[in-house]
C-alpha positions in Angstrom: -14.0 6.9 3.2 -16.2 3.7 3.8 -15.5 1.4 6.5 -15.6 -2.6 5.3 -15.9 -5.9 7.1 -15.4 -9.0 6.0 -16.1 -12.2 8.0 -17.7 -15.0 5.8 -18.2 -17.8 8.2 -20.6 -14.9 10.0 -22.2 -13.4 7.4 -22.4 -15.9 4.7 -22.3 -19.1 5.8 -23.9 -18.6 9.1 -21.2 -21.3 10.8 -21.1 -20.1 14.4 -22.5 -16.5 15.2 -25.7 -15.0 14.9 -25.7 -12.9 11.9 -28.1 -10.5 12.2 -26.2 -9.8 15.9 -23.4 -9.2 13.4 -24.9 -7.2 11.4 -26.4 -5.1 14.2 -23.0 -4.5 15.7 -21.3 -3.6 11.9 -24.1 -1.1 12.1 -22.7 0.9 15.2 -18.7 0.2 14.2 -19.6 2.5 11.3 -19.7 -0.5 8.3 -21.3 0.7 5.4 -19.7 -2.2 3.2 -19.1 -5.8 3.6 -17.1 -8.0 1.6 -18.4 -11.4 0.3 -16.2 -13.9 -1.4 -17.7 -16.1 -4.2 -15.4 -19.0 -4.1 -15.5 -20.4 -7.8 -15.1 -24.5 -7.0 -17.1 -24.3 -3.8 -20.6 -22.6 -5.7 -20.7 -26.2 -7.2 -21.6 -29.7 -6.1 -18.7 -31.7 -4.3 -19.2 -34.2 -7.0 -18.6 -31.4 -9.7 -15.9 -29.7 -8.0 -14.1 -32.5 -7.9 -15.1 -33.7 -11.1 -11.6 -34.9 -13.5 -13.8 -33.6 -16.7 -15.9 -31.0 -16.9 -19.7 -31.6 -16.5 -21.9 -31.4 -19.3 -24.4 -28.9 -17.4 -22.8 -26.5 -14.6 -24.9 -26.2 -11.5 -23.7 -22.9 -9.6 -25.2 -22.5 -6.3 -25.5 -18.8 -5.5 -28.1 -18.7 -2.6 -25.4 -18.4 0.7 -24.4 -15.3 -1.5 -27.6 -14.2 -2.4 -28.8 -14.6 1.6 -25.7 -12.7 2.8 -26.4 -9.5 0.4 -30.1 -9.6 1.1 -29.2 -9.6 4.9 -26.8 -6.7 4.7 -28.9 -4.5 2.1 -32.1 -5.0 4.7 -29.1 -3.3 7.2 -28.4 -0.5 4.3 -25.1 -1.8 4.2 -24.0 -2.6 0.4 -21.5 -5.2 -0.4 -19.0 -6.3 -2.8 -18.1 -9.7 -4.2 -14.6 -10.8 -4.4 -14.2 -13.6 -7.4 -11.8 -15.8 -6.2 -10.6 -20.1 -6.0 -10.3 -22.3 -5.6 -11.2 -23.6 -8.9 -12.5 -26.9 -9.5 -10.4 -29.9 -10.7 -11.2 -30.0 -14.2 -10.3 -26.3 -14.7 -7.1 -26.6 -13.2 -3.6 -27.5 -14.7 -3.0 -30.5 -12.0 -6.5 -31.8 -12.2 -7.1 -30.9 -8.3 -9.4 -28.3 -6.6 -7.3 -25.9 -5.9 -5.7 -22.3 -7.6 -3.0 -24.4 -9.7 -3.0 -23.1 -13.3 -6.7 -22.6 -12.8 -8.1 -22.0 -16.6 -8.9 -18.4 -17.4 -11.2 -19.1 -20.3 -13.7 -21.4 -17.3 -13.0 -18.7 -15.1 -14.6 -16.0 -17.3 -17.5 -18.0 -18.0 -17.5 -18.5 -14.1 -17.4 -15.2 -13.7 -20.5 -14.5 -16.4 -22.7 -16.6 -14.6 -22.0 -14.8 -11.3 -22.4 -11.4 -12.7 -25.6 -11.8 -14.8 -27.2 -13.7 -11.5 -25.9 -10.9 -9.6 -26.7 -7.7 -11.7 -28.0 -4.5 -9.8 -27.4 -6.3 -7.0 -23.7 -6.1 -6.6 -22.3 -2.9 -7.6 -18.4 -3.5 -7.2 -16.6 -6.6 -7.6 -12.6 -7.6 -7.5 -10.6 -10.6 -9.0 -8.7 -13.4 -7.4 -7.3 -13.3 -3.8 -3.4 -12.4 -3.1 -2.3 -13.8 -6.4 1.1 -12.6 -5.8 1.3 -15.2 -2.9 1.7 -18.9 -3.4 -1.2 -21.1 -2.2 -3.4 -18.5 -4.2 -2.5 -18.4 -7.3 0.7 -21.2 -8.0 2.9 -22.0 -9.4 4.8 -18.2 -8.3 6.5 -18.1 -11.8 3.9 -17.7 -13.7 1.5 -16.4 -11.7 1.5 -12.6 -13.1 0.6 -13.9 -16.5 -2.0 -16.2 -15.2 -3.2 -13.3 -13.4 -3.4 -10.8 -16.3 -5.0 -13.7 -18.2 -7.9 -14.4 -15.2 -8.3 -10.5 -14.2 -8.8 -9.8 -18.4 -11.4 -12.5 -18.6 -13.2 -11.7 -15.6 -13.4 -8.0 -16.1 -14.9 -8.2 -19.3 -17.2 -11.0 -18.3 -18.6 -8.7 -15.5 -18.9 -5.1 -17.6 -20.8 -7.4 -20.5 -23.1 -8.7 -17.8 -23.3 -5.3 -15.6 -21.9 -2.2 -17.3 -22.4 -0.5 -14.5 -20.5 -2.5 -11.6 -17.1 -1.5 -10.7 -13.7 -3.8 -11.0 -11.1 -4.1 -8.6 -7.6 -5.2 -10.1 -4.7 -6.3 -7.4 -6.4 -7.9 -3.9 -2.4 -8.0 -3.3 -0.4 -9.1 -0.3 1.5 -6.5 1.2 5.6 -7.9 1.0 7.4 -10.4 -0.6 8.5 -13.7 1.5 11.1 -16.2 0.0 9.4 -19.2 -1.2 5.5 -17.7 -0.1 4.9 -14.3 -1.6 6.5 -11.9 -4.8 6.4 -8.4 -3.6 2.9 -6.5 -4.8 4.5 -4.0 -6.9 6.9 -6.3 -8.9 4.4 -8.6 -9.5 2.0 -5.3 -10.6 4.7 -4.6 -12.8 4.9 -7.8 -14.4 1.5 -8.1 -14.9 1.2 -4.7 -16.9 4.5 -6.0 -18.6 6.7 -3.5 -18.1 10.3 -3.6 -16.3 11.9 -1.7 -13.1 12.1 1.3 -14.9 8.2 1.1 -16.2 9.6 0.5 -19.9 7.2 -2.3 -21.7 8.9 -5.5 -22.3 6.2 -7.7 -23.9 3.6 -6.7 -26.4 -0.2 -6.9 -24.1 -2.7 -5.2 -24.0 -3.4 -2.1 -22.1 -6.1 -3.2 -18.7 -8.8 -1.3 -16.8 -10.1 -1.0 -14.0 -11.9 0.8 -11.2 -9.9 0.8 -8.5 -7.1 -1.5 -6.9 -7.3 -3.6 -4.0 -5.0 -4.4 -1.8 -4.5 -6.1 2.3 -1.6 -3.4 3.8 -0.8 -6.4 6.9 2.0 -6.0 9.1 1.6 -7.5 12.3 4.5 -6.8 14.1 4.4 -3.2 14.4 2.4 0.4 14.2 0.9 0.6 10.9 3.0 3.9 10.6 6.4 1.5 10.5 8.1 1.8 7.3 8.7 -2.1 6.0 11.9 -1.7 4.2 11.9 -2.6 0.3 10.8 -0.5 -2.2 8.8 -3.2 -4.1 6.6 -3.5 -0.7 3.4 -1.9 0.4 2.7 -1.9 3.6 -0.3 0.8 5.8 3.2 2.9 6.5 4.6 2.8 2.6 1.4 2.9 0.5 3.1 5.9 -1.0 5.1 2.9 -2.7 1.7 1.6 -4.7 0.7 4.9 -5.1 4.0 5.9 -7.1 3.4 2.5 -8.9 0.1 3.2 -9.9 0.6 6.6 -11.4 4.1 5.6 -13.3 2.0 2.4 -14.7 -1.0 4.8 -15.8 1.2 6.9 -17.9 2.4 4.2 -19.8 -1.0 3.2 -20.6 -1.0 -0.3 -19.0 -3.1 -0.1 -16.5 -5.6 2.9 -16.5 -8.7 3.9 -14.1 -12.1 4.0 -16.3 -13.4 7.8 -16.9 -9.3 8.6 -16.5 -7.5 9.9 -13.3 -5.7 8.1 -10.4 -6.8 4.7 -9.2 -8.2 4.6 -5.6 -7.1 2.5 -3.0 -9.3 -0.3 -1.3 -7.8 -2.1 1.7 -10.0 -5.0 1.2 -8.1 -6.9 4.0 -6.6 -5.2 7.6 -6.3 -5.9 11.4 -3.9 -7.6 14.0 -4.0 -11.0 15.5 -6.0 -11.5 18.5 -4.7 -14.5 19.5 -1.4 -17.0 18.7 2.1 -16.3 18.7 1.3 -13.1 16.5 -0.8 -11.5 18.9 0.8 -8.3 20.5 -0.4 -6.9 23.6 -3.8 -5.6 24.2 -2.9 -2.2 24.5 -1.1 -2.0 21.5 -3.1 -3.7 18.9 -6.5 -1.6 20.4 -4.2 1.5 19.2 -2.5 0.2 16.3 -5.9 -0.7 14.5 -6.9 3.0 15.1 -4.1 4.1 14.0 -4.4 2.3 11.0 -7.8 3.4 10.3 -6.6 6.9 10.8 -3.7 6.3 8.6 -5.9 5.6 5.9 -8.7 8.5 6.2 -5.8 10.6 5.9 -4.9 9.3 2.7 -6.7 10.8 0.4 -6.4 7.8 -2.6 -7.8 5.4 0.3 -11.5 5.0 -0.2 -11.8 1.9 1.5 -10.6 0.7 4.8 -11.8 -3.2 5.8 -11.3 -5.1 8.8 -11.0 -8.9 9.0 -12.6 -10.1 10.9 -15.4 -9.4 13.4 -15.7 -12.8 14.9 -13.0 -14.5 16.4 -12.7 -18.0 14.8 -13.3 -20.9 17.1 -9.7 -23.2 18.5 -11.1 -26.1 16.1 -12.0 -23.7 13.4 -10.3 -24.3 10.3 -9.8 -20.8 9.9 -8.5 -20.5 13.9 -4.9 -19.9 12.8 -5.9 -16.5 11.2 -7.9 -15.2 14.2 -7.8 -11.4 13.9 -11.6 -10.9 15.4 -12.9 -8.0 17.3 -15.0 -10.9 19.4 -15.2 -14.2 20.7 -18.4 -16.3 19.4 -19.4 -15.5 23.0 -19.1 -11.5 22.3 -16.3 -10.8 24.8 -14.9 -8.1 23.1 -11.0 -7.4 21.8 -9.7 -4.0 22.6 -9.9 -3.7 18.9 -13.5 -3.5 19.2 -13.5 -0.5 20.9 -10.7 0.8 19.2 -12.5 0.6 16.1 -15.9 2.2 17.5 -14.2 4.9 19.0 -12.4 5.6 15.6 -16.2 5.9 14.1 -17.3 7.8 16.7 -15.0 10.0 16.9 -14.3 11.1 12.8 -18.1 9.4 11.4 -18.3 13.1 10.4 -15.4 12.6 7.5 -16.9 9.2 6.8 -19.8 7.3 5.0 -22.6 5.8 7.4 -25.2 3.8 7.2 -28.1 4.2 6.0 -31.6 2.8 5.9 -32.8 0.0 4.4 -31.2 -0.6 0.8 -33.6 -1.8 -1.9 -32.4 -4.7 -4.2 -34.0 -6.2 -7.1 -34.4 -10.6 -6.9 -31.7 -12.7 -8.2 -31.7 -13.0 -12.0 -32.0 -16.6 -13.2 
């Protein structure tokens, strides 16, 4: 099993920690792969992101990415891109930036661009964030088609461009919430169109992939709690998506490339350091190691990712979601620890880094 971290501000966008410090310390917490998100809207211009029509010539802007993979492959740690919104106004169904009917044919030829720039240099990708929850992917009713529609498009945009990268299909939030969030596996089985009992209820076409994604949250408690609902997928019921995953392969609907059962990759996992979600220090120090424990012992789980490393600063945008394993002034969380000692202590049954990984340049 790999370890992942993902923590943009840090490692792409460079907003307010030294990233090779970060880098250094992913090094000794074991991370062999960090996650990168390539926002669609935000690789353009503000004036063409917010454009009404589209622009006659596209100008994507790939360097932030480019200097983050560089960074990390100088590191020997590899990284994967997550394809994701928001998408820019005049590929979307309200005409605003956002991930409101965002158009799936734009999105493929988005997601062309970002693969041929990128090939050899990224060697696994994954599509849309959390579409089964609201703000991501909107409006909630439709959003399994429109997700079938944008994973289909960008899949086949990347294996055209790179053969040889692999596709992640889900990046699903854990349990449904009324209003926020459809439950992962009903809105899995919609997407593959079939029913509660895995019978096909609409005529689409069968999807690949390479593995699935998915962020196994629950904040409240020990990842080994059981989250009721048998729809949900939390660290303690994976077992659910699991099940799901294997009944939805023999159907033929969704099916791993080169055959067999789809691996999990828990793109997204940690506990809140501070705000009213925040348990106490002793417990989320253990409950992180548990969870990382959970998932080693899992043999489907190849990839366990914590978010974040970097505590988000008060007037960060992003401060409302701090689950960091540091302040920007490196006073550490007992989740730090937790998660070196976790390395430490199993590195043996577990990828590590490497030296210094060799990339070719950018393609044009």
């Amino acid at each position: 099993m790999e370890i992942g971290l993902w923590d943009d501000p840090v490692f792409r966008d460079q907003s307010y920690f030294n990233r090779d410090k970060g880098l250094t310390q992913a090094r000794s917490l074991g991370v062999t792969r960090l996650r990168v998100v390539a926002n669609w809207g935000f690789t353009l211009t503000r004036a063409q992101q917010n454009a009404k029509k589209k622009p006659a010539t596209l100008n994507y802007n790939f360097a932030a990415l480019d200097s983050a993979i560089d960074a990390a492959a100088a590191r020997g740690i590899r990284t994967y891109v997550s394809v994701q919104g928001p998408a820019p106004a005049w590929a979307t169904g309200n005409k605003r930036l956002g991930n409101y009917k965002p158009n799936q044919k734009e999105f493929g030829v988005f997601t062309a661009a970002l693969a041929h720039h990128m090939k050899g240099r990224v060697d696994r990708y994954s599509i849309w964030n959390e579409p089964n929850w609201k703000t991501w992917l909107a409006p909630m009713s439709s959003a399994p088609a429109q997700y079938r529609g944008l994973y289909t498009r960008g899949y086949a945009a990347i294996k055209k461009n790179d053969p040889k990268a692999k596709v992640l299909i889900g990046e699903t939030a854990p349990y449904a919430q009324k209003g926020r969030a459809v439950a992962p596996i009903a809105f899995l089985r919609s997407v593959a169109c079939v029913n509660k009992k895995y019978k096909r209820v609409h005529k689409c076409a069968a999807l690949k992939a390479d593995g699935y994604a998915h962020h196994p949250y629950y904040f409240q408690q020990a990842p080994n709690f059981k989250y009721p609902g048998a729809d949900n997928a939390t660290m303690g019921t994976l077992s659910h998506l699991t099940r799901a995953l294997d009944r939805l392969s023999r159907t033929g609907q969704i099916r791993r490339n080169g055959g067999g059962k789809l691996g999990l990759y828990l793109t997204e996992f940690g506990y809140f350091s501070s705000g009213h979600r925040a348990l106490s220090k002793s417990k989320r120090g253990k409950y992180l190691a548990q969870g990382f424990k959970m998932a080693l012992a899992n043999g489907r789980v190849k990839s366990q990712l914590q978010y974040e490393l970097v505590q988000p600063p008060k007037k960060s945008s992003f401060a409302f979601f701090d689950l960091g394993l540091e302040s920007v002034k490196g006073k550490r969380q007992p989740q730090y620890n937790a998660l070196a000692g976790f390395f430490k202590k199993y590195k043996s049954r577990l990828k590590r880094p490497g030296g210094p990984i060799s990339l070719p340049p950018p393609s044009p």
